[in-house]
N, CA, C and O atoms as CSV, one atom per row, in Angstrom:
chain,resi,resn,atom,element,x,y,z
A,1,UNK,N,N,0.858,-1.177,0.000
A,1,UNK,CA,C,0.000,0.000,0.000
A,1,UNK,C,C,0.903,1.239,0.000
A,1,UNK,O,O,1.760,1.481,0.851
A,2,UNK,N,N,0.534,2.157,-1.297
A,2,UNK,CA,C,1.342,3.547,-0.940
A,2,UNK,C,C,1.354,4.465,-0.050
A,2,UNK,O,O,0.765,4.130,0.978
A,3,UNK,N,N,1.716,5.307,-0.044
A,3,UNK,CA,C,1.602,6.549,0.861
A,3,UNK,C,C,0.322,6.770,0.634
A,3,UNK,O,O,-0.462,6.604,1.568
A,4,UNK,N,N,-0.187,7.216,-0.725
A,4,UNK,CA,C,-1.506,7.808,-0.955
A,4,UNK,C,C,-2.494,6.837,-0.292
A,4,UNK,O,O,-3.503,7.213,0.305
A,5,UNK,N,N,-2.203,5.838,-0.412
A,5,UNK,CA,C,-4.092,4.656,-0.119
A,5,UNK,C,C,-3.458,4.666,1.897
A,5,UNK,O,O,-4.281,3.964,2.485
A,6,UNK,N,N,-3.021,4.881,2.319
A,6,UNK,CA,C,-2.641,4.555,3.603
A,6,UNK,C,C,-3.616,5.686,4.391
A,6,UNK,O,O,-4.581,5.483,5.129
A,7,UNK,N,N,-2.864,7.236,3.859
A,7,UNK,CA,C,-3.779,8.578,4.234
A,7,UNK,C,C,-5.190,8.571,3.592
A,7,UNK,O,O,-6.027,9.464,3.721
A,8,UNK,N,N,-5.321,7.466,2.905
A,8,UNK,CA,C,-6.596,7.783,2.427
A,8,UNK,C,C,-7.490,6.644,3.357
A,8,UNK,O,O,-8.681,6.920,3.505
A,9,UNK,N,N,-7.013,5.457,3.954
A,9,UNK,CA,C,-7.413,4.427,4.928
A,9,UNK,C,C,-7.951,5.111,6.250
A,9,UNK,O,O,-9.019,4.907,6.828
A,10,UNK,N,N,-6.869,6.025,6.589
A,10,UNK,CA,C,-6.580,6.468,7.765
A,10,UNK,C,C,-7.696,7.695,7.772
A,10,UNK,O,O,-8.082,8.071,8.879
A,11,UNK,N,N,-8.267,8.377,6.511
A,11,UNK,CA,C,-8.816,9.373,6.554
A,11,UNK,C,C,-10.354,9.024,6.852
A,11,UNK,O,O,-11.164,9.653,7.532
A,12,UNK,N,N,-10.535,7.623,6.012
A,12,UNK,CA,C,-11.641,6.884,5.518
A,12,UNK,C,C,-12.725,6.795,7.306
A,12,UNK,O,O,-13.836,7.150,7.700
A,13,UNK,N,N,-11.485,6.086,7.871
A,13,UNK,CA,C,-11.527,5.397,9.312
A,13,UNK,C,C,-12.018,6.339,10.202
A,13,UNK,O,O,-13.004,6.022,10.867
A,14,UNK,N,N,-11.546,7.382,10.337
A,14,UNK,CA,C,-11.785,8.348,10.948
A,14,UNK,C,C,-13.431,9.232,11.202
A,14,UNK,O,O,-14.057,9.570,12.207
A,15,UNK,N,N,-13.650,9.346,9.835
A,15,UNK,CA,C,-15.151,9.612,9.039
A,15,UNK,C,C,-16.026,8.866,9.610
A,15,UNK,O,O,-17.039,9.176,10.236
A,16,UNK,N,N,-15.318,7.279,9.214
A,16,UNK,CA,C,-16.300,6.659,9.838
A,16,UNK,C,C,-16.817,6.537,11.254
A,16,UNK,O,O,-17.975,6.678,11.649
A,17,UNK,N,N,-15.722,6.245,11.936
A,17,UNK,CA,C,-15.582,6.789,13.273
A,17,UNK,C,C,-16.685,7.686,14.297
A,17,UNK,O,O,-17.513,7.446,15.176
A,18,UNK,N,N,-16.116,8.863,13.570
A,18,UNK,CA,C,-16.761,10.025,13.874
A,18,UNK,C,C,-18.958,10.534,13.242
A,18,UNK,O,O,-19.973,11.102,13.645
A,19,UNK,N,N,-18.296,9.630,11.865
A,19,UNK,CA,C,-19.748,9.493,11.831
A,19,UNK,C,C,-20.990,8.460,12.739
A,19,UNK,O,O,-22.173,8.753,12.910
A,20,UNK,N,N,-20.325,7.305,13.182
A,20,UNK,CA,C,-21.177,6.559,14.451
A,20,UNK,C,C,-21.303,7.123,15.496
A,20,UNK,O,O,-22.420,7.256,15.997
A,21,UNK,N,N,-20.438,7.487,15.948
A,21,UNK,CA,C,-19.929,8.755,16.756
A,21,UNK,C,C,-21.123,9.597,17.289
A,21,UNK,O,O,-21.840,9.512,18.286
A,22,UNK,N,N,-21.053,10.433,16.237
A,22,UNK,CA,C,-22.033,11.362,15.980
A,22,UNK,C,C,-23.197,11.390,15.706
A,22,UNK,O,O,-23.779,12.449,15.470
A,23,UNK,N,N,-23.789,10.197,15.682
A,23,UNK,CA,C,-25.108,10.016,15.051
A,23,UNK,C,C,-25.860,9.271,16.018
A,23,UNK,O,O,-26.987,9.570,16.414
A,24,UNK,N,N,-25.108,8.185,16.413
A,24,UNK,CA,C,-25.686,7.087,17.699
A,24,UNK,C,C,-25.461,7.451,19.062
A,24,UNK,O,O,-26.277,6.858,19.768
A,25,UNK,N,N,-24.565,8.304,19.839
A,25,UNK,CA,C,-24.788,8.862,20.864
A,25,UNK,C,C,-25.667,10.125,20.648
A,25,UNK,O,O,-26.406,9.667,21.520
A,26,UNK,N,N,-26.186,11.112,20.353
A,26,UNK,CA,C,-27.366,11.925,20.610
A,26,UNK,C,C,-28.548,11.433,20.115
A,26,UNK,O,O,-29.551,12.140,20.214
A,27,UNK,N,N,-28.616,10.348,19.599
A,27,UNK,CA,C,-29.383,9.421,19.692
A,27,UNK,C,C,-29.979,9.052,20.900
A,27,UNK,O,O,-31.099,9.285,21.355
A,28,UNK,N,N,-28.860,8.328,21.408
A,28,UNK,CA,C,-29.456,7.572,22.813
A,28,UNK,C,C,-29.187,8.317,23.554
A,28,UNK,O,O,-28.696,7.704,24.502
A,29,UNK,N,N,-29.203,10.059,23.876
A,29,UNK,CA,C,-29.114,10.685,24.552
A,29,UNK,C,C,-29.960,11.391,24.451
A,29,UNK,O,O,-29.925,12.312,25.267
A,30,UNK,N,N,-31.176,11.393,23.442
A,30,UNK,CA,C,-32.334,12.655,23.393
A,30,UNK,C,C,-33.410,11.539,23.999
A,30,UNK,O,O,-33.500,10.325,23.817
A,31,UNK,N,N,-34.397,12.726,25.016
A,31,UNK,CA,C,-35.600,11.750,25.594
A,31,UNK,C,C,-36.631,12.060,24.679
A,31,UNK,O,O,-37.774,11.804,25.056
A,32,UNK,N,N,-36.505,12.463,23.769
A,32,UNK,CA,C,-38.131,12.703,22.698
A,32,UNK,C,C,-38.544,11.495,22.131
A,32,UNK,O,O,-39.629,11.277,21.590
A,33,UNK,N,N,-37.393,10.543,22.325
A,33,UNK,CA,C,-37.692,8.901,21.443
A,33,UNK,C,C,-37.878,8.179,22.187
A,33,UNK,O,O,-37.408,8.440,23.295
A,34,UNK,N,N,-38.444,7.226,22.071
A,34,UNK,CA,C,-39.057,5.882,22.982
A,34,UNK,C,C,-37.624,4.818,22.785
A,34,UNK,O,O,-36.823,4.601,21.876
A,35,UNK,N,N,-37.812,4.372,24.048
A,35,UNK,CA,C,-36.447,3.125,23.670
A,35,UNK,C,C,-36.360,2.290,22.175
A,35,UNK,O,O,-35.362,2.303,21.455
A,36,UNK,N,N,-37.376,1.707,21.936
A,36,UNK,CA,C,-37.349,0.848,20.785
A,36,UNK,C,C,-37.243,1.981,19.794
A,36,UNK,O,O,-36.371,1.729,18.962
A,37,UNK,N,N,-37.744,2.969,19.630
A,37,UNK,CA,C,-37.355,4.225,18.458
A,37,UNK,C,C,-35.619,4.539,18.502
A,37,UNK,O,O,-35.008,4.867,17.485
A,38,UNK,N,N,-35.090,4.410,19.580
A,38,UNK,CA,C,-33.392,4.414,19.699
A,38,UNK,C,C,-33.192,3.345,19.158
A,38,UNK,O,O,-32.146,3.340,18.509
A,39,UNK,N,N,-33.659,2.576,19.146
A,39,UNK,CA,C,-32.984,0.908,19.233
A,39,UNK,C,C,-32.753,0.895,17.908
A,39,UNK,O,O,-31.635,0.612,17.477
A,40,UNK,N,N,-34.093,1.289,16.861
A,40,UNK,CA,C,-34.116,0.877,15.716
A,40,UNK,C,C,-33.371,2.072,14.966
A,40,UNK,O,O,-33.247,2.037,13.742
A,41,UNK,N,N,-32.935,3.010,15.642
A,41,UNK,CA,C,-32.001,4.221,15.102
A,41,UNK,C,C,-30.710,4.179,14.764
A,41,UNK,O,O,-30.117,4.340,13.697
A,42,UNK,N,N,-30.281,3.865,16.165
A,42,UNK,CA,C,-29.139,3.386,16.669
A,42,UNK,C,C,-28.562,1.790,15.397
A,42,UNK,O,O,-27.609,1.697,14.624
A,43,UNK,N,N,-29.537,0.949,15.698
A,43,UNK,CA,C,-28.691,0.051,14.634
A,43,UNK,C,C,-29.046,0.321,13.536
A,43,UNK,O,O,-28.671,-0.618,12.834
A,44,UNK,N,N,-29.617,1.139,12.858
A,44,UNK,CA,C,-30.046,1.671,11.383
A,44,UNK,C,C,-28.497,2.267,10.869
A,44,UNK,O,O,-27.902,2.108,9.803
A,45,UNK,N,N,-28.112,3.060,12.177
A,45,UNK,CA,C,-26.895,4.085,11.774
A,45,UNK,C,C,-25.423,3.415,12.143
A,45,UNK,O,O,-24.294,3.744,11.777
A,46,UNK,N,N,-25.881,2.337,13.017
A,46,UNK,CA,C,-24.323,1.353,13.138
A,46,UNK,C,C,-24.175,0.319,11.638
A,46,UNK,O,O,-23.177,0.062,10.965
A,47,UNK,N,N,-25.220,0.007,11.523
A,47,UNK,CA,C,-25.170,-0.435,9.865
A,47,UNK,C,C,-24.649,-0.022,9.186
A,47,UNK,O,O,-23.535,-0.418,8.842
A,48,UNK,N,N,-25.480,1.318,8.535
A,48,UNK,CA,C,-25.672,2.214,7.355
A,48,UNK,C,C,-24.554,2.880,7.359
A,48,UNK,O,O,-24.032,2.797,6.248
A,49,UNK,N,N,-23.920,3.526,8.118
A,49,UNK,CA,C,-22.766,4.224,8.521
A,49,UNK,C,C,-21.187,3.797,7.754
A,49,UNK,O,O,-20.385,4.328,6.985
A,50,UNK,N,N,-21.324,2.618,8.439
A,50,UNK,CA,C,-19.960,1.681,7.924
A,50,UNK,C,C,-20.257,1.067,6.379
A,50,UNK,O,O,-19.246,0.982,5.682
A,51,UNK,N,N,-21.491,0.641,5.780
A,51,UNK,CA,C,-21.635,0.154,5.011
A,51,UNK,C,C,-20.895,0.937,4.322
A,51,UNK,O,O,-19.785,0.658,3.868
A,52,UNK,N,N,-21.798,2.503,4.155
A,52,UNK,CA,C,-21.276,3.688,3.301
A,52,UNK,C,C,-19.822,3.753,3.099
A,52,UNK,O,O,-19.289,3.656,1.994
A,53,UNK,N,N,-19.129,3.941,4.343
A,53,UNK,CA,C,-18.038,4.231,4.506
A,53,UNK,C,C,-17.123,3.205,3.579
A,53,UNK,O,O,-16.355,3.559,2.684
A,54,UNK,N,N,-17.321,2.197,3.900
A,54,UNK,CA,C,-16.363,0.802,3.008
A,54,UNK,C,C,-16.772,1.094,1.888
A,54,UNK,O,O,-15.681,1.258,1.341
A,55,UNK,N,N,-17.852,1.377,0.756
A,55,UNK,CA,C,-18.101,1.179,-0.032
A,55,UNK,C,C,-17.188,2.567,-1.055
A,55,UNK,O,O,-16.508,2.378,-2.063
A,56,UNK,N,N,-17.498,3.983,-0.327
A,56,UNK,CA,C,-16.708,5.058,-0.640
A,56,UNK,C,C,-15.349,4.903,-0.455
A,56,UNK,O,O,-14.604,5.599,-1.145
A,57,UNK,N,N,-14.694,3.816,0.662
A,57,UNK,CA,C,-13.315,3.414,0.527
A,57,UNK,C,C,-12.863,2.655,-1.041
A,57,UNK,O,O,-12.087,2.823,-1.981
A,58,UNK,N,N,-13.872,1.783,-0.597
A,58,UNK,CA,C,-13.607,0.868,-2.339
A,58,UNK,C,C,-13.319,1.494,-3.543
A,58,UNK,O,O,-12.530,1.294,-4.465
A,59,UNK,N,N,-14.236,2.361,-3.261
A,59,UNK,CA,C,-14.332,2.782,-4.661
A,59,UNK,C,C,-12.760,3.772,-4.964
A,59,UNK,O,O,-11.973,3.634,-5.901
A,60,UNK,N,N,-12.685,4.910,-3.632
A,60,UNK,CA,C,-11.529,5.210,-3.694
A,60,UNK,C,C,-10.333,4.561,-3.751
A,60,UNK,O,O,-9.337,5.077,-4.258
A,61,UNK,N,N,-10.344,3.848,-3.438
A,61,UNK,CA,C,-9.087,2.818,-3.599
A,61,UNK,C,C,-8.605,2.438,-4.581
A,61,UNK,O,O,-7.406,2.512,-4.849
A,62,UNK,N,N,-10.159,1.598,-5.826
A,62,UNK,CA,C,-9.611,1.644,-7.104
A,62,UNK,C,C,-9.208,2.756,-7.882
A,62,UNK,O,O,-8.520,2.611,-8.892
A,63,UNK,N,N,-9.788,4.408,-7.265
A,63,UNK,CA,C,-9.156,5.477,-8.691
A,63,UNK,C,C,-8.196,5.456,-8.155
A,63,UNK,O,O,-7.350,5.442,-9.049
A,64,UNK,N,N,-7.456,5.436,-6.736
A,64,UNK,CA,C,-6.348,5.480,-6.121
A,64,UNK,C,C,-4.929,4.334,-7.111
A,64,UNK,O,O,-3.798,4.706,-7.424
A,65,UNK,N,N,-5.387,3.350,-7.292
A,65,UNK,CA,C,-4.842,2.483,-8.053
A,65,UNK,C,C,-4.553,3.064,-9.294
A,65,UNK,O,O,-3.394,3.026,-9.708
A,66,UNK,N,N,-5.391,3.568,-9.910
A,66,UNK,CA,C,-5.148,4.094,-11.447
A,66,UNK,C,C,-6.269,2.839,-11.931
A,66,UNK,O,O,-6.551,2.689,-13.119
């Protein structure tokens, strides 16, 4: 792996990170939702989150390749 796909791993990771992060704790920290309304939030966005993320890695990876 080059320099370029490494900072681009490392950048990827981070995003992702920060996007579960960010989405699933004020989640389960606002009382306007009923538990099962967190529940089904919460793993909607632990899913959806990472899916995204790998898939925008992939793809970067191959223009990264040439």
């Amino acid at each position: 792996m080059n320099d370029k796909q490494r900072k681009f791993k490392y950048i990827m990771m981070v995003i992702g990170i920060v996007g579960v992060l960010g989405t699933v704790i004020p989640n389960l920290l606002s009382t306007e939702y009923a538990a099962a309304e967190k529940t089904v939030i919460c793993l909607s966005y632990l899913v959806g989150i990472p899916l995204i993320v790998s898939i925008v890695y992939g793809i970067g990876k191959k223009i990264l390749k040439g």
